[in-house]
N, C-alpha and C positions, 0 to 999 in steps of 0.2 A: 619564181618558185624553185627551189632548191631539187636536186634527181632523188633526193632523200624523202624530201616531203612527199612527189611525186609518187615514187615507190612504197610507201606507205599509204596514201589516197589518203591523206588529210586534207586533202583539197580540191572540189568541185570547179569547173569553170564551165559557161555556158559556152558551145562552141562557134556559135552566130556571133559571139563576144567573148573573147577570149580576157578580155582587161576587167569581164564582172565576176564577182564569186559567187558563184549561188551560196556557197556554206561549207561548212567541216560536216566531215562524214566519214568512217570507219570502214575500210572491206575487211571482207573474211579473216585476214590473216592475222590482219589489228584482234576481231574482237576474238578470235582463237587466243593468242598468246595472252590479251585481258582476262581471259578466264581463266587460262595456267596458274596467271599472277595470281588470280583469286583462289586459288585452288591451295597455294602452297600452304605451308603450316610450319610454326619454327618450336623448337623444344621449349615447353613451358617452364621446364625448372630451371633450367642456362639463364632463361629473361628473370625468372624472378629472383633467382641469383644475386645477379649481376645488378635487378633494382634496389634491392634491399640492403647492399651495399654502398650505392648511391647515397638511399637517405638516411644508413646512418652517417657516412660521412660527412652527409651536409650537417645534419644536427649536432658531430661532433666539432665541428667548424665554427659553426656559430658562437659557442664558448671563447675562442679565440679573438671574440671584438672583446673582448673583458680585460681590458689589459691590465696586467699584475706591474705593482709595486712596486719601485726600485726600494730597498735599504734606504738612500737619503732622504726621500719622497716622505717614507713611514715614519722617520725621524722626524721628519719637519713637520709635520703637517697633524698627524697620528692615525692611528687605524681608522676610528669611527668617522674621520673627515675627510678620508681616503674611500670608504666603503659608500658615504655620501653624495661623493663626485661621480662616484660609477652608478648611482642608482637609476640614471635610462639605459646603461647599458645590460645593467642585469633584467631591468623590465621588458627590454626588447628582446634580449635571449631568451627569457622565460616564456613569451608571446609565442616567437617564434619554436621555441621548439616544441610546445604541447600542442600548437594548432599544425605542425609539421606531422607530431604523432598520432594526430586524429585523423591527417592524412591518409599516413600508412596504415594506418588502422581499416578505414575505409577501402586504400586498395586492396590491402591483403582479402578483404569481406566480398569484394568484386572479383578478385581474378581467380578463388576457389569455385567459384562455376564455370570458369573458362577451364578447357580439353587441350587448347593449341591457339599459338598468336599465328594469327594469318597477317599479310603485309598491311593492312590498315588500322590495325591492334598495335603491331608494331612500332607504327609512325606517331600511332597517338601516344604508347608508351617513351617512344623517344622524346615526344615535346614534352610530355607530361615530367621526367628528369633532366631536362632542362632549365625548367622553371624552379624544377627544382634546388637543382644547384647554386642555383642566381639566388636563393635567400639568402645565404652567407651574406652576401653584396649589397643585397635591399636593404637587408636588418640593420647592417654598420653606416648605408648611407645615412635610411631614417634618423638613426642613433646621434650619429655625428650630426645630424641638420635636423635637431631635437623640435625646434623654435619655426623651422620653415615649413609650409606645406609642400611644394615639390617632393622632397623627398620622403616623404608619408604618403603621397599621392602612388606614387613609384611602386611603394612598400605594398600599400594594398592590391593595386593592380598585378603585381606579383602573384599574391596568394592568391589572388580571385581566379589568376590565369591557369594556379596549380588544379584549385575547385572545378575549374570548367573543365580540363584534361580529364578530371577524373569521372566528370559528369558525361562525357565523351565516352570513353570508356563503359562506362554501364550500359549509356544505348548498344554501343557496337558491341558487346559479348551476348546478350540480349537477341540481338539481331542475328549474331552467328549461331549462338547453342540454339535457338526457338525455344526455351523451356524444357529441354531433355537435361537439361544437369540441375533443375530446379531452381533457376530463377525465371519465374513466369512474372506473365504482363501485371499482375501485382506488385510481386517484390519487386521487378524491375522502377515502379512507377514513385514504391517507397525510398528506395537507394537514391534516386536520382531526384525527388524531391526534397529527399536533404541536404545534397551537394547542390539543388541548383538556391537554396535557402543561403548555400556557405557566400555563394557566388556573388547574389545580388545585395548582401549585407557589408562583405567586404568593397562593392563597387561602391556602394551607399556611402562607407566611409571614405575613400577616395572623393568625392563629391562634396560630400557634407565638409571635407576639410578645407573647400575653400573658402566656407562660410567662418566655420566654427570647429578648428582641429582642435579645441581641449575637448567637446565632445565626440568628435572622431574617430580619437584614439580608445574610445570605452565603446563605441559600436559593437563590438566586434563580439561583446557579449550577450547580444541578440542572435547569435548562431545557437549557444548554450540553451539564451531560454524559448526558442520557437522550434527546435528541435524536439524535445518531447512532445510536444503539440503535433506535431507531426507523426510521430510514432504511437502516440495514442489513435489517432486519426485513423492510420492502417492498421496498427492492431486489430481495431474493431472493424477494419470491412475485412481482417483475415478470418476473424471468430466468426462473421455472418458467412462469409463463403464454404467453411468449415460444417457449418451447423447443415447448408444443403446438399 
């Protein structure tokens, strides 16, 4: 055992037997500083900043798998059989970037009840623009490996991974504010039911594509039609809770 581990007390031994562990266990000084950690708060508008330039980046990126035309190419071949070549890559751009903006749509709607990112806001925001940025990458693989599953498999795990980040997210601001900035265990229970809907339909497709990726790739318009379904669903336990 290391004088480091020692010094921190991450580590128990029985002293009749010194070769057994009893267990990991935490002194004073550990969970003091753990609560510091917990304690700190980083500026809210620096993060959201810095994220909203993230995704428009990515979404301006994604344009860029579209690749334009040379002059001989247009000559030979002509516009409309050139515009026909590109038709998964414009479907893939257009996928991606409106289920990108319903994203941020979604975060922007979540982080207006949050006050301050504390370190665990933060980490989940880092993964969550992560995943982020990796659509560029997903979109073009899929695109390029139009006809294979792997790369659509890829593609959805992608988004589902952005969905669960963001479904992440609304527990833990949730859990920090407790309903003083007005999202209470209701609204908390509506937001995150519609991300955790994005979640398992986009895994669906990932799955479903190794059966049958022509239908796979149209999955994805089961987030559209089971989300109103959803929002009618709360609405009406908002207007009951309302009415007492």
């Amino acid at each position: 055992m290391s004088p480091r581990a020692q010094s921190r007390g991450l580590y128990h031994y029985n002293k009749e037997n010194p070769s057994f562990m009893l267990g990991f266990f935490y002194d004073k000084n550990f969970i003091f500083e753990k609560k510091q950690m917990e304690k700190l708060s980083f500026d809210k508008s620096r993060i959201l900043g810095f994220s909203d330039a993230v995704f428009s980046i990515a979404m301006t990126l994604l344009v860029l798998e579209v690749a334009v035309p040379s002059y001989t190419i247009l000559n030979k071949s002509g516009i409309w059989a050139v515009l026909a070549e590109r038709i998964p890559n414009f479907i893939g751009f257009v996928v991606s970037f409106f289920v990108t903006a319903f994203y941020w749509i979604d975060y922007m709607k979540i982080t207006k009840y949050l006050t301050s990112f504390n370190p665990k806001l933060l980490w989940i925001n880092i993964f969550l623009l992560f995943f982020v940025v990796l659509l560029p990458f997903s979109t073009a693989f899929y695109v390029n490996g139009i006809n294979f599953v792997g790369p659509f498999v890829f593609y959805s795990i992608n988004l589902s991974l952005i969905a669960l980040m963001i479904l992440f997210m609304i527990l833990a601001v949730a859990k920090k504010e407790r309903g003083q900035t007005g999202l209470d265990k209701l609204h908390r229970n509506w937001e995150a039911s519609r991300m955790l809907n994005t979640v398992i339909v986009w895994l669906l497709a990932g799955v479903l594509a190794f059966f049958t990726i022509e239908i796979a790739r149209f999955i994805f318009i089961l987030i559209f039609i089971l989300n109103p379904f959803i929002d009618r669903y709360y609405r009406n336990k908002v207007a009951k809770e309302q009415v007492k």
